[in-house]
LUMMARTOR-160891 format. One line per field, with one value per residue (C-alpha): residue in one letter; x, y, z; chain; residue number from 1. Coordinates in Angstrom, 3 decimals. Example, Ala and Ser with C-alpha at 12.3 -4.5 7.8 and 13.67 -1.06 7.14 Angstrom:
<zados>
resn: [A  S] .
x: [12.300  13.670] .
y: [-4.500  -1.060] .
z: [7.800  7.140] .
chain: [A  A] .
resi: [1  2] .
</zados>
This chain:
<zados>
resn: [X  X  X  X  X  X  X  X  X  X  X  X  X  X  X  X  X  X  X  X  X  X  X  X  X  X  X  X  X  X  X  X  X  X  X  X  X  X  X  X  X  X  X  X  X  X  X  X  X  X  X  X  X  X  X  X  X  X  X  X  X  X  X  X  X  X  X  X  X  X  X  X  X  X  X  X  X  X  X  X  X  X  X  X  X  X  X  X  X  X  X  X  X  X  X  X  X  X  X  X  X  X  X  X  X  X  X  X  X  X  X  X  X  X  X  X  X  X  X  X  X  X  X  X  X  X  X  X  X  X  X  X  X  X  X  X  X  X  X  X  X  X  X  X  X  X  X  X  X  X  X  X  X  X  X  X  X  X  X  X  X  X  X  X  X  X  X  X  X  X  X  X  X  X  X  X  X  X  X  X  X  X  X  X  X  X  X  X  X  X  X  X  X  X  X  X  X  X  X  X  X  X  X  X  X  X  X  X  X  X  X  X  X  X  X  X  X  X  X  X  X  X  X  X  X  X  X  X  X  X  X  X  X  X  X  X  X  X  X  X  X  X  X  X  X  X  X  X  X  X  X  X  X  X  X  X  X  X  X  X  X  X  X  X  X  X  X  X  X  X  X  X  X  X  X  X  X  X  X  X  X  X  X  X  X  X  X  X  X  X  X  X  X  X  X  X  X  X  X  X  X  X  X  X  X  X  X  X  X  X  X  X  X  X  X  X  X  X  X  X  X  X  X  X  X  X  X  X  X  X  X  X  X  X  X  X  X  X  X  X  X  X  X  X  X  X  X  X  X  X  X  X] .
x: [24.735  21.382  21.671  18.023  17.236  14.439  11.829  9.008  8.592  7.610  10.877  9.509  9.208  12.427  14.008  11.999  12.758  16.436  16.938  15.021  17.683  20.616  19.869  20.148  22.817  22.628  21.219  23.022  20.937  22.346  20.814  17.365  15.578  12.139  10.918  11.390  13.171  15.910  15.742  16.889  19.915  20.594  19.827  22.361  25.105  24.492  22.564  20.401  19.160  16.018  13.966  10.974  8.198  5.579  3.341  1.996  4.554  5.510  6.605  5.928  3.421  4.598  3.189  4.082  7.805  7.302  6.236  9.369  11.395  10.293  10.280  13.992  15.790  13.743  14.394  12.718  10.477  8.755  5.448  4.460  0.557  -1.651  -4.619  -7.604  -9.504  -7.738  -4.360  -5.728  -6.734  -3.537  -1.540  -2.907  -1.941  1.511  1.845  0.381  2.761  5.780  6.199  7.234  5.399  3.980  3.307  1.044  1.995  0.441  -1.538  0.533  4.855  3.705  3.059  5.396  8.359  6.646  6.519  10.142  10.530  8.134  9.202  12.980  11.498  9.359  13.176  15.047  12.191  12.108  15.891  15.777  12.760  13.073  11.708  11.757  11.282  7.263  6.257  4.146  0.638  -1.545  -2.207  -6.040  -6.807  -4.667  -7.550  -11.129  -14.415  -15.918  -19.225  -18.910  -20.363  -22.882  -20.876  -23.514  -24.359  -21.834  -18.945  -17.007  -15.312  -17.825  -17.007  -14.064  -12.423  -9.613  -7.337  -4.562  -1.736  0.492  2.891  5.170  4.373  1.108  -0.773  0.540  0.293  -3.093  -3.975  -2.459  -3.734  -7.596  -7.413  -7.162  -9.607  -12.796  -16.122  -16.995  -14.618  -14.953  -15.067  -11.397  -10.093  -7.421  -5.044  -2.433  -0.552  -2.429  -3.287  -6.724  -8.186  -6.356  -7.934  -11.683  -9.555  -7.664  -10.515  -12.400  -9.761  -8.860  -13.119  -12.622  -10.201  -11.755  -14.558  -15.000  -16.895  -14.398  -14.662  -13.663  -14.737  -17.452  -17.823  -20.721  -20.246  -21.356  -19.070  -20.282  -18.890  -16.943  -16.715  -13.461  -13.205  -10.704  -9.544  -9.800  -6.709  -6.257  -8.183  -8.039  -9.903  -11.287  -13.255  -16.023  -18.127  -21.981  -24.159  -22.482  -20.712  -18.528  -19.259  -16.518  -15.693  -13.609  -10.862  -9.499  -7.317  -3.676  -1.595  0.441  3.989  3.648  0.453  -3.234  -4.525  -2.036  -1.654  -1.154  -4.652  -6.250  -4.959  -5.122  -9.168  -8.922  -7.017  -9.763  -12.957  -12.630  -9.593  -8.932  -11.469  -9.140  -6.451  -4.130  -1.528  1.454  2.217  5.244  6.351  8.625  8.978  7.473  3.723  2.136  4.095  2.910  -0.572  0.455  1.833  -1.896  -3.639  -0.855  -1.467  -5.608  -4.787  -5.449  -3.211  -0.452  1.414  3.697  4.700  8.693  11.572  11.589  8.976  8.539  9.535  10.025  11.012  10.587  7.559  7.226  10.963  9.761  7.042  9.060  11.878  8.859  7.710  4.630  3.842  3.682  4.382  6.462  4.401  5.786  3.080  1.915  1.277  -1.016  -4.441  -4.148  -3.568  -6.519  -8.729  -7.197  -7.793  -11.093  -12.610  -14.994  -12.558  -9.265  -8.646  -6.109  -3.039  -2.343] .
y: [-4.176  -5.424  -9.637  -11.106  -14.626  -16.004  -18.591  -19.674  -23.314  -21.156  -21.600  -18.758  -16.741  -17.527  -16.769  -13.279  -12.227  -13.075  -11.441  -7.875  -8.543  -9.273  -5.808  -3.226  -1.809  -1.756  -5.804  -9.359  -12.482  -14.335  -17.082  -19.004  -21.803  -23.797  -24.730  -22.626  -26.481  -26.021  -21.975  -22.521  -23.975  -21.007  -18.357  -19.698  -19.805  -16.601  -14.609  -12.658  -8.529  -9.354  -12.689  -12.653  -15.352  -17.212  -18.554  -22.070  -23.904  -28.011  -29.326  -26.299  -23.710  -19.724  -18.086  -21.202  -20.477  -16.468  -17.444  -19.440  -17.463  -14.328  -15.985  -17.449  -14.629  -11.899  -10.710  -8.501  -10.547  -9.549  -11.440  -13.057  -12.728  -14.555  -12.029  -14.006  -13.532  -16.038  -14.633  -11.396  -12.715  -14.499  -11.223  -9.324  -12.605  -12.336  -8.815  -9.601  -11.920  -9.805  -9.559  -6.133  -5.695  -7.993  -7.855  -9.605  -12.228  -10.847  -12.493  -12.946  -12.896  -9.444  -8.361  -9.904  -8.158  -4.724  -4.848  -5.529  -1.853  -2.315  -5.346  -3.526  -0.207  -2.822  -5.009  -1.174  -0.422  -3.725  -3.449  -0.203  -1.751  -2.811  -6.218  -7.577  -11.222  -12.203  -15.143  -17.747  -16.375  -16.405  -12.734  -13.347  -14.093  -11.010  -9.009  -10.201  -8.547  -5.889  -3.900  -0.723  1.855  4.346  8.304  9.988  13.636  16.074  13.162  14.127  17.640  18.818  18.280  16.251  14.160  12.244  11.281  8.638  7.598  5.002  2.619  -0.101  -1.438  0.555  -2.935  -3.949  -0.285  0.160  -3.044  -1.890  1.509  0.538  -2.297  -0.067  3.015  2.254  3.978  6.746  7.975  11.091  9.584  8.122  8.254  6.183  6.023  2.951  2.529  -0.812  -2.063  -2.964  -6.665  -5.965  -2.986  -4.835  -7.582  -5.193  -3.310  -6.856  -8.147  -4.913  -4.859  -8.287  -7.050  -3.132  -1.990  0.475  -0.092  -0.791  -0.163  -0.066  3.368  3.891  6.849  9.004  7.328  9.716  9.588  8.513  8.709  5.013  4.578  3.918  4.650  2.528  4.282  1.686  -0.022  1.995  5.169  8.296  8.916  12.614  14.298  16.926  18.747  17.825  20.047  19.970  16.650  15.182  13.104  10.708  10.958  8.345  9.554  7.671  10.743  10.541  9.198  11.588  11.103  7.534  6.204  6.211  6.330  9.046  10.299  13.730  13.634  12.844  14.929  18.175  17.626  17.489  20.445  22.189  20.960  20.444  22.406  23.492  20.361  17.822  15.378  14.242  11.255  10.207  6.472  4.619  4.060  4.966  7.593  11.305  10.864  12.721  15.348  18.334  17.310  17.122  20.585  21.633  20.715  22.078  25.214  24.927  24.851  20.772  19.114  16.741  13.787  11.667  8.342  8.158  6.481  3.738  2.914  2.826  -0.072  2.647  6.129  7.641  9.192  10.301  11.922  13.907  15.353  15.890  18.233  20.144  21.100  19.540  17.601  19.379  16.058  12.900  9.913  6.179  4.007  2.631  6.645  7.299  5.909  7.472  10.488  10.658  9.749  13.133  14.909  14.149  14.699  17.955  20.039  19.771  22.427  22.641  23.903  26.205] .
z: [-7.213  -6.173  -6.304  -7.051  -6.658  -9.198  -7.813  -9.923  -11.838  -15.446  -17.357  -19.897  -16.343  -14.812  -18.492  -18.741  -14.956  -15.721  -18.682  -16.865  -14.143  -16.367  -18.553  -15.171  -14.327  -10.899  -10.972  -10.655  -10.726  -8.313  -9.556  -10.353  -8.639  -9.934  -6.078  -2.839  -1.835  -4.189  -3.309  0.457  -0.916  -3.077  -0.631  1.884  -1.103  -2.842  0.044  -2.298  -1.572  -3.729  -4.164  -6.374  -5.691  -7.735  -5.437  -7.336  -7.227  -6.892  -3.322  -0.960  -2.427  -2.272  0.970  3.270  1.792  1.882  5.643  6.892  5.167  6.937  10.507  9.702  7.459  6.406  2.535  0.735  -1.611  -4.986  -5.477  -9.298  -8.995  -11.508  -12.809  -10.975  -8.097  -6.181  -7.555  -6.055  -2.737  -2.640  -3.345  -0.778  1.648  0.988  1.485  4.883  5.291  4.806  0.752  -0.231  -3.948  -6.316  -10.097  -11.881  -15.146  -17.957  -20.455  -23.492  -24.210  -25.507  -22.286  -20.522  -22.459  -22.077  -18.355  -18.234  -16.910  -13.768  -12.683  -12.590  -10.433  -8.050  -7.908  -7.285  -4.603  -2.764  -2.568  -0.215  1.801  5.671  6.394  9.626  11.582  11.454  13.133  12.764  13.901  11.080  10.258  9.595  13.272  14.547  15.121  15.494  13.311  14.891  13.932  12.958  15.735  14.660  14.762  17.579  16.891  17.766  18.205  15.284  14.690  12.100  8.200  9.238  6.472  6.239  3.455  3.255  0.883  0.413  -1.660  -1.027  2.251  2.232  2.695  5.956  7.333  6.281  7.732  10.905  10.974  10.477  12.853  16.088  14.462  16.115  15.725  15.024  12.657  9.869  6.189  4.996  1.416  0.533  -2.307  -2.608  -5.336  -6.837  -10.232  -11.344  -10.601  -6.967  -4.951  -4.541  -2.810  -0.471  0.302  1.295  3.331  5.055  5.933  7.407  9.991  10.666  12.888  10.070  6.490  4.476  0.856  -3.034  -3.549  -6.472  -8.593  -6.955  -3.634  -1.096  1.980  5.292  8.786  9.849  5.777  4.241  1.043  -1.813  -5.014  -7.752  -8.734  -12.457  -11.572  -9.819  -6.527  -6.049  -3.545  -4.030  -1.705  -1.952  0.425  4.033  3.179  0.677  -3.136  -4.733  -8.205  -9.945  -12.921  -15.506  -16.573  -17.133  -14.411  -12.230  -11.133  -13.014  -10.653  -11.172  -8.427  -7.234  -3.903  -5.242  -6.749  -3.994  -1.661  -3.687  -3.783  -0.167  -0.217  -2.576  -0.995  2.902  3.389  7.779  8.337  6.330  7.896  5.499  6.024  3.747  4.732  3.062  -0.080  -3.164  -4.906  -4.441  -4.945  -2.374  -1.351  -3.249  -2.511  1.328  0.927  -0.924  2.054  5.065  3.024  2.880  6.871  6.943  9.371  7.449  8.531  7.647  8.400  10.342  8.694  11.609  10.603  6.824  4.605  2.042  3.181  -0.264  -0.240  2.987  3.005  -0.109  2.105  5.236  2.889  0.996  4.488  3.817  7.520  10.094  12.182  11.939  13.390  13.901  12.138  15.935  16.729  13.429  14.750  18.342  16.469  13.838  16.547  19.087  15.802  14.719  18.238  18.547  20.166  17.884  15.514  12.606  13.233  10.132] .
chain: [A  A  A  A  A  A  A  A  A  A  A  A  A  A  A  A  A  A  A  A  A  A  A  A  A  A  A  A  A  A  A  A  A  A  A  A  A  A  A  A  A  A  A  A  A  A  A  A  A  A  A  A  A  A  A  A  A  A  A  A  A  A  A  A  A  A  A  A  A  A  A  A  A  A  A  A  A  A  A  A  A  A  A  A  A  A  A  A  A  A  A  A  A  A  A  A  A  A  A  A  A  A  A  A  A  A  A  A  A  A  A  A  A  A  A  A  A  A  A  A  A  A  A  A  A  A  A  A  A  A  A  A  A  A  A  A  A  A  A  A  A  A  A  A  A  A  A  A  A  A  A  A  A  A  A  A  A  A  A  A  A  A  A  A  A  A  A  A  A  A  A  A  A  A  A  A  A  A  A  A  A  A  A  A  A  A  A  A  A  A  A  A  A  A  A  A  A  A  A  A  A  A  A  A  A  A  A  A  A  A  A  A  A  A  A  A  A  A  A  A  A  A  A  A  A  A  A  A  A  A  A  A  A  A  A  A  A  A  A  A  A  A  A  A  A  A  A  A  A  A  A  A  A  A  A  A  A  A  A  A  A  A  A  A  A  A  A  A  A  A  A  A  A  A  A  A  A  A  A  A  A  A  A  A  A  A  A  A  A  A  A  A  A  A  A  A  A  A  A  A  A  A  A  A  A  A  A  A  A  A  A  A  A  A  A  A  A  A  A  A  A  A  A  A  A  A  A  A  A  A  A  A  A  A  A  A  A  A  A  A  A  A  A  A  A  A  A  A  A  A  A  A] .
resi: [1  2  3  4  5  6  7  8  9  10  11  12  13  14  15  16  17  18  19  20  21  22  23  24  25  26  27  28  29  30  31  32  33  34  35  36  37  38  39  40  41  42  43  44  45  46  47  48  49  50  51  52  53  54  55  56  57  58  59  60  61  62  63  64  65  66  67  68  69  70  71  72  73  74  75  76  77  78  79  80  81  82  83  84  85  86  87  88  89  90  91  92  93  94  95  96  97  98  99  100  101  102  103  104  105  106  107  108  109  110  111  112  113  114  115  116  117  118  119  120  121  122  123  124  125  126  127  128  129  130  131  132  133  134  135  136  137  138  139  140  141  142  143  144  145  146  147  148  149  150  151  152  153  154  155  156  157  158  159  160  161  162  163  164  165  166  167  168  169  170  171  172  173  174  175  176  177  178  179  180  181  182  183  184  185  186  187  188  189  190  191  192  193  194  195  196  197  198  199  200  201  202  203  204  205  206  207  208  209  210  211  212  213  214  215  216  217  218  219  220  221  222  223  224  225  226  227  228  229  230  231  232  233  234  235  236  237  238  239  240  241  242  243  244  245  246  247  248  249  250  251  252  253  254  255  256  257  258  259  260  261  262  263  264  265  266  267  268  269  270  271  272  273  274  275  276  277  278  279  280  281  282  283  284  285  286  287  288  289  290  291  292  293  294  295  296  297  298  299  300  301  302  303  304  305  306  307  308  309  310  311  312  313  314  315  316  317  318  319  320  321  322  323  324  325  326  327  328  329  330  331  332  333  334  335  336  337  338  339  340  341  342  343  344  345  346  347  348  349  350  351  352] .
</zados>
């Protein structure tokens, strides 16, 4: 039984989350708290597997709790997000910080008791993730700005494109990955599981910390070398050849395997339109999404990767891959930008 501890100072939300937790079968709330003052007390009696985490709250706000708690005794933690642009910003903080998944409140009781089933999967999925001790360092000043630098002629193996998926713990590996990919780099796609009002802030805070152009992808884009490319939270990211390079088309069509964006979208456009010249990676996260599109492009002759269990808060997705034989290597998260920059170089070649 998974035991969930409920923080937030909203009675209707500590009633709603309670009741979602009290109807699973596999759930126990292990109890509720209205502060993260009165929550210490309650994690040291009933030592929780799941917290979830408003972030306003009276006497210590959210991420300075989210923060002790994940330099003291790491849990996985389920963010409540408010639909703003602060809530946003605030979001993407705290999975920085070490949160797991967030969801956002809805609008109306309506909506709260229809999302009663997501708020259960994103509970069932932060249950299974590995969290480990952070520290104190604030994660903004980790790495410093950096210009982008300007892809010189013949630098790049030519028609080179690289595509990227990801979901639960996708932030923080994104975040990681991008911070060590200097200049000059092929064009990157990238589908995380996100919903909309959310991607625009990942994509600006992910910028902040890059030497590449970070980006919410926009439909028509064309793709340019040390761009990085954001599918929308809420729609589908595709790529399309456009003369000797590549044009981005945005989808609002149905999701697949339960996501829009989906990884498997993405990647089977890459398998379709750049096909030997295409790097595709499959990053953490629940689920399946991605691995017949990985298994697309290892087919088109692209070379596939996937992210290690070691490594992954959530092996899900990139154990689907692994079994379909669609990665042809298994790459800790530290070993994924020292190997998209071996593979993008003039000389490499896919593998087949």
């Amino acid at each position: 039984m998974i035991r969930v501890l409920v923080i937030d100072d909203s009675a209707v939300m500590r009633g709603f989350l309670g009741r979602v937790v009290a109807a699973q079968p596999d759930m126990v709330l292990a109890g509720v708290a209205s502060d993260p003052v009165l929550a210490i007390d309650r994690i040291r009696r009933e030592a929780p597997d799941v917290v979830t985490l408003d972030v306003e709250m009276p006497r210590m706000n959210g991420l300075d709790f989210l923060r002790r708690l994940m330099a003291m005794r790491p849990l996985p933690v389920v963010m409540v997000s408010s639909l703003t642009q602060h809530g946003a910003e605030t979001t993407m903080r705290a999975l920085e910080l070490g949160a797991v998944d967030f969801f956002p409140k809805p609008a109306s009781f309506e909506g709260l008791e229809a999302a009663g089933t997501e708020v259960a999967e994103k509970i069932r999925a932060a249950a299974q993730a590995r969290v480990g001790r952070r520290g104190w360092a604030p994660m903004d000043s980790a790495y410093a700005p950096l210009e982008p630098a300007a892809a010189a002629p013949g630098s790049l193996r030519p028609g080179a494109i690289v595509g990227i998926g990801a979901s639960t713990g996708g932030v923080e590996a994104l975040r990681r990955i991008l911070a060590e990919l200097p200049g000059p780099m092929p064009p990157m796609v990238v589908a995380q599981h996100m919903l909309p009002g959310f991607s625009q802030a990942f994509a600006r805070r992910l910028d902040a910390i890059s030497p590449l152009d970070v980006r919410e992808a926009q439909d028509g884009d064309v793709a340019q070398p040390n761009g990085v490319y954001i599918a929308p939270g809420g729609r589908h990211l595709v790529v399309e050849r456009r003369g000797g390079g590549y044009r981005l088309r945005l989808s609002e069509d149905a999701p697949v395997n339960r996501h829009r964006p989906s990884v498997d979208v993405l990647f089977r456009s890459l398998a379709d339109c750049a096909g030997p010249v295409a790097i595709g990676v499959l990053l953490t996260g629940m689920g399946s999404d991605g691995a017949e599109g990985l298994l697309a492009m290892r087919l088109r002759g692209a070379l596939t990767l996937a992210q290690d269990e070691a490594s992954s808060v959530v092996f899900g997705m990139p154990r689907q891959a692994i079994v379909a034989g669609a990665a042809q290597e298994v790459v800790g998260l530290d070993e994924v930008a020292p190997r998209l920059r071996a593979a993008v170089a003039p000389a490499s070649v896919g593998k087949g």
